[in-house]
Every structure is written in C-alpha cells, then in structure tokens.
ZAZA-118379 format. One record per residue (C-alpha): x, y, z; residue number from 1. Coordinates in Angstrom, 2 decimals. Example, Ala and Ser with C-alpha at 12.3 -4.5 7.8 and 13.67 -1.06 7.14 Angstrom:
# ZAZA-118379
12.30 -4.50 7.80 1 $
13.67 -1.06 7.14 2 $
# end
This chain:
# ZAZA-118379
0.00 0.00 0.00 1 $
1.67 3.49 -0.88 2 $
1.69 5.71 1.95 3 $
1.30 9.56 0.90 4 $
2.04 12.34 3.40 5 $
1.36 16.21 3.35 6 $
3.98 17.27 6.44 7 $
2.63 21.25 6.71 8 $
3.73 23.87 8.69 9 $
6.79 22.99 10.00 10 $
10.44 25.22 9.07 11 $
12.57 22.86 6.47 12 $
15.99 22.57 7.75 13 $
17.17 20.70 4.13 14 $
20.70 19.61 5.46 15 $
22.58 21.41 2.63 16 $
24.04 24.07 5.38 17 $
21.09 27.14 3.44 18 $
18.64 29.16 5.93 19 $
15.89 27.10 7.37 20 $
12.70 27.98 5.80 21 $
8.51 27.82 6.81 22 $
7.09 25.18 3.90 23 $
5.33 22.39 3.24 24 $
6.52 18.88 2.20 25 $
4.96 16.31 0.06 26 $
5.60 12.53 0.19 27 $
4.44 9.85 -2.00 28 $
6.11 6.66 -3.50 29 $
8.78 6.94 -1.07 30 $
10.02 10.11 -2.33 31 $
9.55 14.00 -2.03 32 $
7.67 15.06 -4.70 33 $
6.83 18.65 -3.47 34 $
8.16 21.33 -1.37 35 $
5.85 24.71 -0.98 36 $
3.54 26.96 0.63 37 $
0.29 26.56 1.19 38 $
-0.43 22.98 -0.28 39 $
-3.53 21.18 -0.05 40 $
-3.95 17.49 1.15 41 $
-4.99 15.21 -1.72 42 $
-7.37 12.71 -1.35 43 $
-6.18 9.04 0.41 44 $
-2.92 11.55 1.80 45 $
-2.97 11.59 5.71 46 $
-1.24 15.77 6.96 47 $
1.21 15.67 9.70 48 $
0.67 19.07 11.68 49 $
4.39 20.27 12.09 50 $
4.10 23.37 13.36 51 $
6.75 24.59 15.66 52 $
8.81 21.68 14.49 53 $
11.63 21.46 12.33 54 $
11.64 19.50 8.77 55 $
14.99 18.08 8.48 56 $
16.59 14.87 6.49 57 $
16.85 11.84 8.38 58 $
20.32 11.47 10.61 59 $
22.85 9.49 8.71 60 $
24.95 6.73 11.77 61 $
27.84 7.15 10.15 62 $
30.31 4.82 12.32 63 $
27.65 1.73 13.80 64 $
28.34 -2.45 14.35 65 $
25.00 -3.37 14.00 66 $
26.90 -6.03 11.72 67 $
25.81 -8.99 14.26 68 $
23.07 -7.34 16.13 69 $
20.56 -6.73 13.46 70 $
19.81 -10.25 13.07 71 $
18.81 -10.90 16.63 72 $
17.54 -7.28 17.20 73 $
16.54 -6.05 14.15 74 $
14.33 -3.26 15.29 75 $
17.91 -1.46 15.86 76 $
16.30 0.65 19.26 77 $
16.54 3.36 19.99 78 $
17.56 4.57 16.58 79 $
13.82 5.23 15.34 80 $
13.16 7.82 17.98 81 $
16.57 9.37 17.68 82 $
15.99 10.14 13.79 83 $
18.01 8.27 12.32 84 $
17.31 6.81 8.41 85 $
20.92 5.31 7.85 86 $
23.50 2.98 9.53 87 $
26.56 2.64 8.52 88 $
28.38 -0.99 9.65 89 $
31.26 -2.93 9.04 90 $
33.81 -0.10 10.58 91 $
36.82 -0.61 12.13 92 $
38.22 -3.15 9.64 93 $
35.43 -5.75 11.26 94 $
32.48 -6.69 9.06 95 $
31.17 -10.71 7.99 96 $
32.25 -10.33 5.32 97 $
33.88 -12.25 3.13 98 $
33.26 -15.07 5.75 99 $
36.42 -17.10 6.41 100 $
35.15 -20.73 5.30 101 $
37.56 -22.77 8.23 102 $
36.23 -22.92 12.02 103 $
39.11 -21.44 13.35 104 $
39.37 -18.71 10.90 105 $
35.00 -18.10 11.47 106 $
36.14 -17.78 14.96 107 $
38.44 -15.48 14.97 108 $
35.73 -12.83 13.35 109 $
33.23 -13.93 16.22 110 $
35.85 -13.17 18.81 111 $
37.20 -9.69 17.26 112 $
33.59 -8.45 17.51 113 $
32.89 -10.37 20.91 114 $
36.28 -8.82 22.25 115 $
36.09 -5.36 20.78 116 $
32.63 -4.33 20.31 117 $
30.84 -6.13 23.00 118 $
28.72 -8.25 20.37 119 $
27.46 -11.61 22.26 120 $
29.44 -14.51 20.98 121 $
26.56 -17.24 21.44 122 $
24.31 -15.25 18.89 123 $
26.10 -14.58 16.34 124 $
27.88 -18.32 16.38 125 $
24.02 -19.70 16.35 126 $
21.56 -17.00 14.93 127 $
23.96 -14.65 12.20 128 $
23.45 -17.96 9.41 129 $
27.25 -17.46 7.87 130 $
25.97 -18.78 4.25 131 $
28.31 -16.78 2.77 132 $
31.55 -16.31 1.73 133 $
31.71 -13.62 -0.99 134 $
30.30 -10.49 0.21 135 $
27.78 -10.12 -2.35 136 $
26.70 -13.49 -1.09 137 $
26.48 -11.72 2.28 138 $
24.62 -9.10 1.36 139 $
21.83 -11.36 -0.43 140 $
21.36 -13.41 2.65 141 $
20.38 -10.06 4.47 142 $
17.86 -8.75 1.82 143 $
16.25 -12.44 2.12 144 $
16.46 -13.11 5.73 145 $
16.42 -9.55 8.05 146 $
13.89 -6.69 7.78 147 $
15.41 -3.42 8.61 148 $
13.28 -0.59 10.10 149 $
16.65 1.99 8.88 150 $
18.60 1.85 5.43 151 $
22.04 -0.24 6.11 152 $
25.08 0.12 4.56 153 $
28.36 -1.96 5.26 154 $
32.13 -1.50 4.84 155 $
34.27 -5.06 3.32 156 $
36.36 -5.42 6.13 157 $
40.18 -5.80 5.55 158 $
40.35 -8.24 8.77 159 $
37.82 -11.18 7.23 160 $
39.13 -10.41 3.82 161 $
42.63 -11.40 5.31 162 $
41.60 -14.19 7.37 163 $
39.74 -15.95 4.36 164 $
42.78 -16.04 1.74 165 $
45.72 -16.58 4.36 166 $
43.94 -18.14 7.34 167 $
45.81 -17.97 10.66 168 $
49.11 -16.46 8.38 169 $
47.20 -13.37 7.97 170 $
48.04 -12.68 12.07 171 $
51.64 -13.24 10.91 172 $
53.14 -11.95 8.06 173 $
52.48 -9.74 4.74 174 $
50.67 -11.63 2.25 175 $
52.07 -12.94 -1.44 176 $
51.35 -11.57 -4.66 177 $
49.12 -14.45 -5.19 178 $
47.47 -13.82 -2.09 179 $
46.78 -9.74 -2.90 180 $
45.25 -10.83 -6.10 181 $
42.66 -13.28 -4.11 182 $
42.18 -10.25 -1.60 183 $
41.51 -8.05 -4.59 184 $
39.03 -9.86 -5.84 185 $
36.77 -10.55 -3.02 186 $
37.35 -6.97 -2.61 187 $
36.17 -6.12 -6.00 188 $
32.75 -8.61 -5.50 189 $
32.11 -6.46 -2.55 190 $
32.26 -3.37 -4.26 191 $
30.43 -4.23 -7.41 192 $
27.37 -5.44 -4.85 193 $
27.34 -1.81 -3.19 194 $
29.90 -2.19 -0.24 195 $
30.70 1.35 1.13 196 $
34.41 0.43 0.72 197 $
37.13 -1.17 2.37 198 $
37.22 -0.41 6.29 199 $
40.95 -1.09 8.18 200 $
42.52 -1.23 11.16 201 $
45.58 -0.21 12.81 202 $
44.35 0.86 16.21 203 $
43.38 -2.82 17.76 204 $
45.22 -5.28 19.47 205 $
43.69 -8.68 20.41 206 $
43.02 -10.01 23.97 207 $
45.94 -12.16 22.86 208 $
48.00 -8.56 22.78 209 $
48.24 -9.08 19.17 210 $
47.90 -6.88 16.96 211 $
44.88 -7.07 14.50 212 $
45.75 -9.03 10.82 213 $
44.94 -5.49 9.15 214 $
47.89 -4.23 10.62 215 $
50.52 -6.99 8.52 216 $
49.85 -5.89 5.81 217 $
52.62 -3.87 3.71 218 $
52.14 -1.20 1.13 219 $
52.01 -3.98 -1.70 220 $
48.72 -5.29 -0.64 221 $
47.35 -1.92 0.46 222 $
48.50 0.01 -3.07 223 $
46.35 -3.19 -4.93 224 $
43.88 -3.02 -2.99 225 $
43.30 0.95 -3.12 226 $
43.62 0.86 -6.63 227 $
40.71 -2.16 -6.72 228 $
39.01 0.69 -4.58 229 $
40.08 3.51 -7.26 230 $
37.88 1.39 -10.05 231 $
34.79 2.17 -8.12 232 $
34.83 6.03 -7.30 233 $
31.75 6.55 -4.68 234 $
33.78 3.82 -2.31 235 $
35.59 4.81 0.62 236 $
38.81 3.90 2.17 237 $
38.55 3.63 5.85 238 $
41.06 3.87 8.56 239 $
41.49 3.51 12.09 240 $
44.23 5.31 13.47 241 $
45.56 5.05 17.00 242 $
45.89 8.26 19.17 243 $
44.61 6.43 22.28 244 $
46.72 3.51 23.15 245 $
50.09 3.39 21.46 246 $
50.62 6.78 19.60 247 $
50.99 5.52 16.10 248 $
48.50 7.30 14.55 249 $
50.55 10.56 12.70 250 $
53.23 8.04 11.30 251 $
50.05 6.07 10.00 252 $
48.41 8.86 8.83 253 $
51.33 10.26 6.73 254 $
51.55 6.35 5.19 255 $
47.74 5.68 4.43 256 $
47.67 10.03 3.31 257 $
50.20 8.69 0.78 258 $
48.94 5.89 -0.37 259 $
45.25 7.08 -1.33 260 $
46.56 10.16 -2.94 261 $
48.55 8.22 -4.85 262 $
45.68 5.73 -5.58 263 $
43.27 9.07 -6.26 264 $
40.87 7.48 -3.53 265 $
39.00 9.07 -1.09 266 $
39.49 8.50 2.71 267 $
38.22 9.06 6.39 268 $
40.66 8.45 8.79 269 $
39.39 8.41 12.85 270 $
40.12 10.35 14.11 271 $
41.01 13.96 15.16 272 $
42.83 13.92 18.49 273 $
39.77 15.32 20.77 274 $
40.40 14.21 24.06 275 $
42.92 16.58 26.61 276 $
45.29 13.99 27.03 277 $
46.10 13.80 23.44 278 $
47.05 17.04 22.88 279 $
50.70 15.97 22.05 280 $
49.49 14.47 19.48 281 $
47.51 17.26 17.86 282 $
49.81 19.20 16.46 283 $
51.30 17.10 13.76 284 $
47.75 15.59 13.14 285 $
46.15 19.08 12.35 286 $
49.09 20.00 10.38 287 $
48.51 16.90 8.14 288 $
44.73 17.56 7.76 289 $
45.84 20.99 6.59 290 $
48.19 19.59 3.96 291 $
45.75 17.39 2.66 292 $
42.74 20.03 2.31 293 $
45.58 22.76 0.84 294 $
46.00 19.55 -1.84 295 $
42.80 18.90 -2.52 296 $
42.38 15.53 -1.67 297 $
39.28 13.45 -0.75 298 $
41.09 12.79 2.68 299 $
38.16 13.24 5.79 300 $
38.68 12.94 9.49 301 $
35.84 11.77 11.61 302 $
35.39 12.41 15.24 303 $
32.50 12.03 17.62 304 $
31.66 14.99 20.21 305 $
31.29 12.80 23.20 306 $
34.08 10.92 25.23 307 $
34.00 7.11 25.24 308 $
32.52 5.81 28.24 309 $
34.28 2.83 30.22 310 $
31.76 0.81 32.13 311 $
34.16 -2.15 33.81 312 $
32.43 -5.84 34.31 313 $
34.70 -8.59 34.56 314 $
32.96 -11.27 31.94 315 $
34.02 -9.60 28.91 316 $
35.26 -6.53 28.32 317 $
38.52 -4.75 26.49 318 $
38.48 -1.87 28.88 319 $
41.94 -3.91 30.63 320 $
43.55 -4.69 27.12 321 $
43.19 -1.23 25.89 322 $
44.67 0.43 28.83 323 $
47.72 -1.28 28.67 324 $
46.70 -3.95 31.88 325 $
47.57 -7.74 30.37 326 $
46.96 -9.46 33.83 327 $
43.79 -7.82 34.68 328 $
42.83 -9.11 30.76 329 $
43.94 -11.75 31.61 330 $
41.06 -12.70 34.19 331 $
38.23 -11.47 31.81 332 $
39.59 -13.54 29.40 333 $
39.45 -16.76 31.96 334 $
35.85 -18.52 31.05 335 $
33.57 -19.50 34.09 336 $
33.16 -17.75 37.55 337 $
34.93 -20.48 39.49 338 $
38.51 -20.36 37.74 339 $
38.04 -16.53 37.61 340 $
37.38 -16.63 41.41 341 $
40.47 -19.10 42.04 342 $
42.79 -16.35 40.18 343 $
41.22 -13.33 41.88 344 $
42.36 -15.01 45.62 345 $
45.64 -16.51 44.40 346 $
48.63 -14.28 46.06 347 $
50.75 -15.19 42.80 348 $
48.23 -13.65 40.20 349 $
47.47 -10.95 42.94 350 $
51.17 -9.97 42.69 351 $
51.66 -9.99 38.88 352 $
48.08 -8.19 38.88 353 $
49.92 -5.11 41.55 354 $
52.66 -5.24 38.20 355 $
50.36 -4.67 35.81 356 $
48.48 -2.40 37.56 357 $
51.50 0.09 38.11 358 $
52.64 -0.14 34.54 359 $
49.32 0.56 32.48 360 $
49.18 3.54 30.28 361 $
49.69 6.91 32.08 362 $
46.59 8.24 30.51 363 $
44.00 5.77 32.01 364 $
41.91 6.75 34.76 365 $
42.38 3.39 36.23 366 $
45.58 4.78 37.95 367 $
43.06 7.17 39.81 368 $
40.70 4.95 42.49 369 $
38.73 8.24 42.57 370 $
37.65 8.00 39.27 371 $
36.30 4.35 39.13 372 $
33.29 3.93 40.89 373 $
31.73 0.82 41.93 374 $
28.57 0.98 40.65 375 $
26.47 -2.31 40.85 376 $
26.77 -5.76 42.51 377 $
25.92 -9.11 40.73 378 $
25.63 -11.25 44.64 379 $
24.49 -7.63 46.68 380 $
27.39 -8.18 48.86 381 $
28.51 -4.32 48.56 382 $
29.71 -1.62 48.61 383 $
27.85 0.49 45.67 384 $
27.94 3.87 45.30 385 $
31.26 4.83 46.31 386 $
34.34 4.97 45.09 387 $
37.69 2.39 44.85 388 $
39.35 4.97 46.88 389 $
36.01 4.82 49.48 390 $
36.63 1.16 49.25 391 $
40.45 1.31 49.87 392 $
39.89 3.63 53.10 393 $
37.19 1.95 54.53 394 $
39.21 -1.99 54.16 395 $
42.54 -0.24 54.91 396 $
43.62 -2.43 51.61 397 $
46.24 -0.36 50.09 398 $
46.95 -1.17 46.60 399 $
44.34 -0.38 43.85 400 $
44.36 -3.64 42.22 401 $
44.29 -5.93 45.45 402 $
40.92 -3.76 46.16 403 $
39.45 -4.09 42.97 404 $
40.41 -7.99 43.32 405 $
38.60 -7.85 46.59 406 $
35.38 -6.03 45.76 407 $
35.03 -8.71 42.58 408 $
35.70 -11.45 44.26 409 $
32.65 -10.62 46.85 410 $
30.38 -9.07 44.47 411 $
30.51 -11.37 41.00 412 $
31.97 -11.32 37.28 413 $
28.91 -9.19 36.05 414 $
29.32 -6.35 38.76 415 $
30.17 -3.11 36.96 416 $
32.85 -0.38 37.98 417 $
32.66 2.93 35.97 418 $
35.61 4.65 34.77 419 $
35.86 8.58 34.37 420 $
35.74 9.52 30.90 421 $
38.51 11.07 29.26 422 $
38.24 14.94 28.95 423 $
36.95 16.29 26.00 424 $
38.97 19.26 24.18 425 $
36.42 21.40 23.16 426 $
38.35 23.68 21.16 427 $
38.97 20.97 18.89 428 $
35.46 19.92 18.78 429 $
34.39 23.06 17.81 430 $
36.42 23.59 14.87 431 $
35.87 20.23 13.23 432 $
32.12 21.09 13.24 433 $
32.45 23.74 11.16 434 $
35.57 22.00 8.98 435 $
35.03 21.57 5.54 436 $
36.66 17.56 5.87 437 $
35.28 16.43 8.46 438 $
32.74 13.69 9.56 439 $
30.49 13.80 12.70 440 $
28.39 11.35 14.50 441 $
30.75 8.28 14.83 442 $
28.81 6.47 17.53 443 $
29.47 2.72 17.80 444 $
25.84 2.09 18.31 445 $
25.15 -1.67 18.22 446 $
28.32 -2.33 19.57 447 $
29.85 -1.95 23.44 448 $
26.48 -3.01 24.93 449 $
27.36 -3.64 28.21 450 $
29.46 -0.32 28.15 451 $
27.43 2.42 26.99 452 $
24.76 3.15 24.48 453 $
25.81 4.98 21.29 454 $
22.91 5.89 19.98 455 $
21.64 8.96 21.22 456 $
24.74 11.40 20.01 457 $
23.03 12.96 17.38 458 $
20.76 14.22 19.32 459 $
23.36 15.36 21.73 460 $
24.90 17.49 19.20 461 $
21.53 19.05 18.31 462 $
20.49 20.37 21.94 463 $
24.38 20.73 23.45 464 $
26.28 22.45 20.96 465 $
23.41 24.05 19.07 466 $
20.42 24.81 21.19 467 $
21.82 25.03 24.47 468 $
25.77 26.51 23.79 469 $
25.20 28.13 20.67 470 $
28.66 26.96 19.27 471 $
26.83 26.58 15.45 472 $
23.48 26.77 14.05 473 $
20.78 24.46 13.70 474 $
21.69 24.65 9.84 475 $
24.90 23.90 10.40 476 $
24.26 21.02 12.90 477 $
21.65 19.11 10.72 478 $
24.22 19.55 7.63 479 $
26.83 17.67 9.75 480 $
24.51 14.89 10.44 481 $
22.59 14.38 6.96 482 $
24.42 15.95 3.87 483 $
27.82 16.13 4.57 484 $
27.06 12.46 5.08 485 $
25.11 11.61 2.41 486 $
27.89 13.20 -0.15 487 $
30.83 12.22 1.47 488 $
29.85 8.24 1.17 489 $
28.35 8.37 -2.00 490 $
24.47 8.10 -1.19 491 $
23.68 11.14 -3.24 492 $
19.30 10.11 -3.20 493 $
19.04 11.28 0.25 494 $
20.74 13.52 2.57 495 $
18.72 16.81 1.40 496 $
15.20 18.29 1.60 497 $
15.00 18.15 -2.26 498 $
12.14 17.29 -4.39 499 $
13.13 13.89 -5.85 500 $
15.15 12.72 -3.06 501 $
14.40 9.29 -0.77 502 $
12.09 10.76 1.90 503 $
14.02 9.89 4.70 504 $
12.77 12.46 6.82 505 $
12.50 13.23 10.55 506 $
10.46 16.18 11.95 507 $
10.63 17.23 15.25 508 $
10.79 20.07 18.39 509 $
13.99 21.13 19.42 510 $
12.78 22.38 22.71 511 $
11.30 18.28 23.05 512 $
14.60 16.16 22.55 513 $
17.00 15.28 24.63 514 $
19.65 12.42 24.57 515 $
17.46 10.39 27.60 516 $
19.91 8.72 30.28 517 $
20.76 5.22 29.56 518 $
18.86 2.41 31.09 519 $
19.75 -1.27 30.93 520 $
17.25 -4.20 29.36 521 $
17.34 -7.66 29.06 522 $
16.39 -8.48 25.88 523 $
19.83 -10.25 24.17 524 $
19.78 -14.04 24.03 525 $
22.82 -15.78 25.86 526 $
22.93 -19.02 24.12 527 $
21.23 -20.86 26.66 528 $
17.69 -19.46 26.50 529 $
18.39 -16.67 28.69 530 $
18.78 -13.02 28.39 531 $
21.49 -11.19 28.68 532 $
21.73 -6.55 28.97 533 $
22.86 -4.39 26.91 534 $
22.06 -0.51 27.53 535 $
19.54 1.64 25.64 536 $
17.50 4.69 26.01 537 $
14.23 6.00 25.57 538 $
13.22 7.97 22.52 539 $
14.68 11.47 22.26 540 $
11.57 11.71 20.71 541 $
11.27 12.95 17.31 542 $
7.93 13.78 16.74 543 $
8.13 11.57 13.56 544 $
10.94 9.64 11.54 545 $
10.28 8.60 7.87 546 $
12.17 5.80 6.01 547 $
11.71 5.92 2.33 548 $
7.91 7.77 3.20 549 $
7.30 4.86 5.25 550 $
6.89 5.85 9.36 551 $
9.30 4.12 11.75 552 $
8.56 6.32 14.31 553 $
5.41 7.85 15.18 554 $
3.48 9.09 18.20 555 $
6.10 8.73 20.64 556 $
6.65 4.59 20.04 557 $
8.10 2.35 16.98 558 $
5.89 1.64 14.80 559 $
7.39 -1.76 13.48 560 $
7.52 -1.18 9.95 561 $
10.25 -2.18 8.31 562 $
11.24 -0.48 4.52 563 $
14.89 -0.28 5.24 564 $
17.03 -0.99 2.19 565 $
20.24 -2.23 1.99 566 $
22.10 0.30 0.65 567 $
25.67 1.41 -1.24 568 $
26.94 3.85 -3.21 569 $
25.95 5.01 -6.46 570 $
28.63 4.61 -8.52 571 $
29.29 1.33 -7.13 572 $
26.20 0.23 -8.60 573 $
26.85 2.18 -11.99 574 $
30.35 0.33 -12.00 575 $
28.68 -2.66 -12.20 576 $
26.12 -1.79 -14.58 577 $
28.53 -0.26 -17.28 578 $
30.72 -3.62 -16.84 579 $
27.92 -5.85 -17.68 580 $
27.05 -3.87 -20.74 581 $
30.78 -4.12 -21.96 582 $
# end
C-alpha cells in the first residue's frame, strides 16, 4: 500500500548548510515530490501538523556495528526515535564479510567483535546464518532473511578479507602476490554489490595482545587493494588510526595520506585527536589535515563529540587490554566464575596483577581509584555507590588492584565499575564542526552493549552544541549529520530536503529532545535461552521519523515497519552496470 504524506507547517531545515525555511513537504512513493507553501492534502494523503517543528533529512549513523546485532535485534532501538534513516556498519576493519570458510578462521571474526565491540558470541555463532563467503553473497542473505526498520550500509572489512585467503598467516606476516590478487578480488565482488568500501585497522590489538591481521599488511597489498578501490569512485577507504593507546596514529596517517593520494581514492581516517590527554598528538595531526585540504584531496577525518565511556564488568570486556593492563585481561579472558574466582584469591596472580596495575598507560583513569566507581553488585554483597578509593579507606587495603580484586571477588563477574571519561577538548570539537573535511556522529551504536549506548549522540549534538551553547546553528548542525554524510559516502538520493530525493525524513521540536539517560534491558539471548543486557534509552523523541515515506517512528513509540534498504553507493552500482554492458 503506498503511503502519501502532506507534512505542513513545520520550518525545512534541508541539510545542505542554506537558511531554514517555513514550507510544506509532500511525500508519496517513497520520495519527495513537493516542497511549498500553502499545499492542499490530496485525497487518500494523511497531513502531519508540524508546526513549531523542524523538517529536516533523516540522521545518517555514520560509524555503527550493527553487523551482528541486526539479526537478533533487528528493530535497531533506539535509533527510530533518535531520527536516524541510515546505519553505517562494518567499521573498524570488522564486518562478515567475506566469511572465512575454516572454524578457526569463522572464529576469529566472532571473537574480534565479541572482544572489541561487545557483540554476544553465542548469537552470532548460532543465529547470524554465515551462508556466505563472498560479500555479495552476504549481502543477499540479508535482503532475504532480516527486515530493517533503517537503510544499512556496510564496509568489506580488511580483517575477514585477510583471514579468508591466508587463514591464521594473515596474524603473521604480509601476504604474497598471489594472495593480494585473491584479496583483490573478493574486494572487487564487494564493491560491485554496493559495499561502502574497504574499512581497516591499525588501532586494535587482540586479547591475545596481538595486533589485529589489518595491521601486517605492507604497502604492496594496500596500493592493490586501493587501486581495486580507485575502479569504483563513490567507495571509501577507511582507517582507524591510534591516538589512544600506542601513539601511532601521525606516522600512520602520513603512510595511508600517501597511499590514497597516490591511488586518487577518497578516505576518512578516525580520528582527530579530541580528548585533553592527546594534545601531544595534535599538532602534527592538524598539520597533516591541513596539507591534505591545501591539496585537494578526498582525505576526511571523523570524530564524535562525546568521550568514550568505560563501564568495567569482569565477563568480557577490552576496557583492561586497551589500557595497557595484560593481567587484569587476563582474568576477563578466563571462562567460568569459578577459575576466575580461584585467580582473583591466588597471592601469585594478585602480585603480577599489583605489576600490571602500576605499569598501564599513564593516561588511564584506572591509575586514579577516585575516578572508578563501583557501581552495581551481581551477589548484593557491597559496597555500591562509592568509590575504589572509598573502598580502599574503609578496608585499609592499600593497593588499587588488590581492592578491585577484593570487591570482585565478593560481588561477582557481572558487577560493573565505571571509569571517568577522558576529557573532551572542546576547542577541537568546535572547529571540526564547522571543517570543511570532516565527519560527525561516529557512535558505535550496536556495539559496546554492556558499556554504553551509542545511539543517542546525534541528538546530543543538536540540543548541546546548538540549542543550548550556541557553538553553530541548527543549519549547520543538521548539515553535519545528513548531507555532509550523504555526499561524502556516495548516497547522493538522500541527505537533502529536495524534491526527488528518498524521503528519509525526521520532523521534530527542538525544545522536546533530549539524549534520555541510559537504562539497561534484558532483551539479548545468551545461548542458553536466557537473556542477557545491553544498555539503551528512551526515545529522544522525534515527533516523527520517515524511512523511504514509510513511518518508523510515530506518536512517541516504533511503529514496526520495516522499509529499510540495503544500501551502497551510487557509482558502485553504476560500476557494475557499465561492466555488464561491456
């Protein structure tokens, strides 16, 4: 049945940066196919009163890992009531495919997005179906099997595409010219079936303190694989860059800069050192963003304008790994409370634990029992509510880690401990969201679960920097999360207000929304025919959010409609097109 809307009286904010405007918007057929003053409803074509609300384009996710989630939770909450149209998966150099074809190497993925993004292991061994290798193959599975309530889109991952042509050698060495060419052309299936490019990874070390497969590779296999990237001109190289754990991230930068200017590709890099105790860092990274916008080059940084959160349980988490604590990982990465329990009381692990401890990184807030705070108790043994260093006084125990080995081994493996976030440096926040190269919005929703919920930051942007600080405009705000999107990946039907355009549209009150406090539900399977948490949040709410014309949120609740498409670049597609013709 086609749904046909009249949205009247509301201001158009139409994401291209331009003065918001008082009009009226017409929907049909999943597009716009009016924009004026003073329309009249047609017949069978239900009005949406929008007065005092803004008209904007839906919210592009531009950095999610709803990769495993969406086929277990496919209603992808709270993004509905948040605006959002678009997710953007398989980030970070992690996405399903290509699907390694061995056990092992299946495994591997499973545990990369167990380990780093919080994804539930159980599910997405038994529910994600893995009937796939080639990513086209991938993608077909999802357009048959999963309904999708937003449009997704999805990176080729550098990590699978390793792990299926060199197997447990792509942890270990560079790959052989016979193994690029392979690479290349799973690469290239991916592409011609709309991936959004290739995503990589030289941020991530393993719980194993290895470091990701991504990172073996030598310029040989990148430079083939950019130019396989350079065939298909809407695609987008992707690379994670690390400013947080080991300082790599300018030497990398000035390596993968060269490489896709050579290739003539275009690039977003994460990110812009935003956090205070990066500012070492900064320098040399603004200085190369400079010399790449002074040259012209397709080279974008993205950033996200709220600090990671650390929420601390001791079943599985990375917080340990990627603060530079191998013993403390070493327990989460122990299966089953009883042999966790036996190393939390054993003097000898106690003692290499107290090592650890003292040599993390300097920058983590885990040196500071101040800033972790014990927050909840799996048995209700206690304390909550106070601090390690309120623990540490009131037991007289004097090391840090001895406490937190204490306080865990009373209170259970699922007890949580929240670590200060990192300080934000606003000044640098503010100038990347008025930079002409850079890419807002990189949330993580669908991953980190148990940590924190992503979703939500758009929002956050809206009513902190522009309707409560004033730093820039609502025009400038809703271009960051919808156009500047929308062009930079290619997906040039949406993004605007425009007559013609996918109505992915989301209307609503910027007095009304608010990024709502996170609450914890129980709604992920654990393998056993349980449920497991993961956090969430109520609606902001948007007073309505269309996907292609079609409501997904409506009078304050989901509506459980599904017209999400699975979605890629344009010129992807036309690649493809003009090759079968030839």
């Amino acid at each position: 049945m086609e749904i046909r809307l009249l949205i009247k009286g509301g201001t158009i904010v139409d994401g291209s940066g331009a003065p918001a405007y008082a009009a009226d918007v017409r929907v049909a057929d999943g597009r716009i196919t009016e924009i004026g003053t003073g329309l009249q409803a047609g017949p069978g074509e239900r009005i949406i009163d929008a007065a005092d609300c803004y008209v904007a384009p839906g919210f592009i996710e531009t950095h999610n890992h709803w990769d495993g989630g969406v086929w277990w939770n496919p209603n992808l909450e709270p993004l509905p009531g948040y605006g959002a149209t678009t997710s953007i998966n398989g980030n970070c150099g992690f996405s399903l495919a290509p699907a390694p074809q061995t056990d092992e190497d299946r495994q591997n993925v499973i545990d990369i997005f167990n380990y780093f993004e919080d994804i539930p292991e159980e599910p997405m061994r038994q529910i994600v179906p893995w009937d796939w290798k080639k990513w086209s193959e991938y993608k077909a599975s999802m357009q048959a099997k999963v309904k999708l309530p937003l449009h997704f889109g999805a990176f080729c991952g550098h990590i699978p595409l390793r792990l299926c042509v060199m197997g447990q050698e792509a942890w270990n060495r560079a790959a052989t010219p016979a193994e690029i060419d392979l690479m290349c052309e799973l690469l290239d299936d991916a592409l011609a079936a709309g991936a959004m490019g290739l995503s990589s990874n030289y941020l991530d070390y393993d719980k194993f303190e290895r470091p990701l497969p991504s990172q073996q590779a030598d310029d040989a296999e990148f430079e083939a694989l950019l130019g396989v990237l350079a065939r298909y001109p809407g695609a987008t190289f992707q690379i994670i860059l690390d400013y947080f754990m080991r300082k790599t991230a300018n030497a990398s930068l000035e390596r993968f800069g060269r490489l896709a200017k050579a290739a003539g590709i275009r690039m977003q890099w994460a990110g812009m050192p935003a956090l205070e105790y990066m500012a070492d860092q900064l320098p040399r990274a603004e200085e190369l963003h400079e010399e790449f916008k002074a040259e012209g080059l397709e080279i974008y940084t993205s950033f996200n304008v709220i600090s990671p959160t650390s929420v601390i349980n001791f079943g599985r988490t990375l917080v340990f790994g990627q603060n530079g604590n191998p013993v403390w990982q070493e327990l989460v990465n122990t299966p089953g409370w009883d042999a966790k329990a036996a190393m939390l009381a054993d003097p000898e692990w106690r003692a290499r634990a107290r090592a650890s401890w003292d040599n993390q990184f300097a920058h983590s807030y885990l040196h500071v029992p101040s800033a972790n705070l014990l927050r909840e108790s799996e048995s209700g043994y206690g304390p909550t509510g106070v601090t390690l260093a309120d623990y540490m006084a009131q037991t007289g125990i004097e090391h840090a880690s001895d406490a937190m080995a204490e306080w865990v081994l009373n209170n259970g493996q699922e007890s949580t401990i929240l670590k200060k976030s990192w300080e934000k440096s606003e000044p640098v926040l503010e100038k990347l969201l008025v930079d002409s190269h850079s890419l807002a919005n990189v949330s993580d929703a669908g991953a980190h679960g148990k940590l924190f919920c992503g979703a939500g930051y758009n929002v956050f942007l809206l009513t902190d920097y522009v309707r409560d600080r004033k730093v820039i405009s609502l025009e400038q705000g809703v271009h960051m999360l919808t156009w500047r999107l929308a062009d930079f990946f290619g997906l040039h039907d949406r993004g605007l207000i425009e007559v013609g355009k996918v109505a992915d549209i989301t209307v609503f009150n910027l007095d009304e929304i608010e990024m709502r406090p996170e609450k914890k539900i129980w709604d992920v399977w654990d393998g056993t025919g349980g449920r497991t948490y993961r956090y969430t949040r109520d609606p902001a709410p948007m007073r309505l959010t269309l996907v292609a014309g079609v409501p997904t949120f409506d009078n304050g609740e989901f509506t459980g409609r599904y017209p999400g498409e699975f979605i890629g670049p344009e010129t992807a597609h036309a690649h493809s097109l003009a090759e079968a013709a030839e």
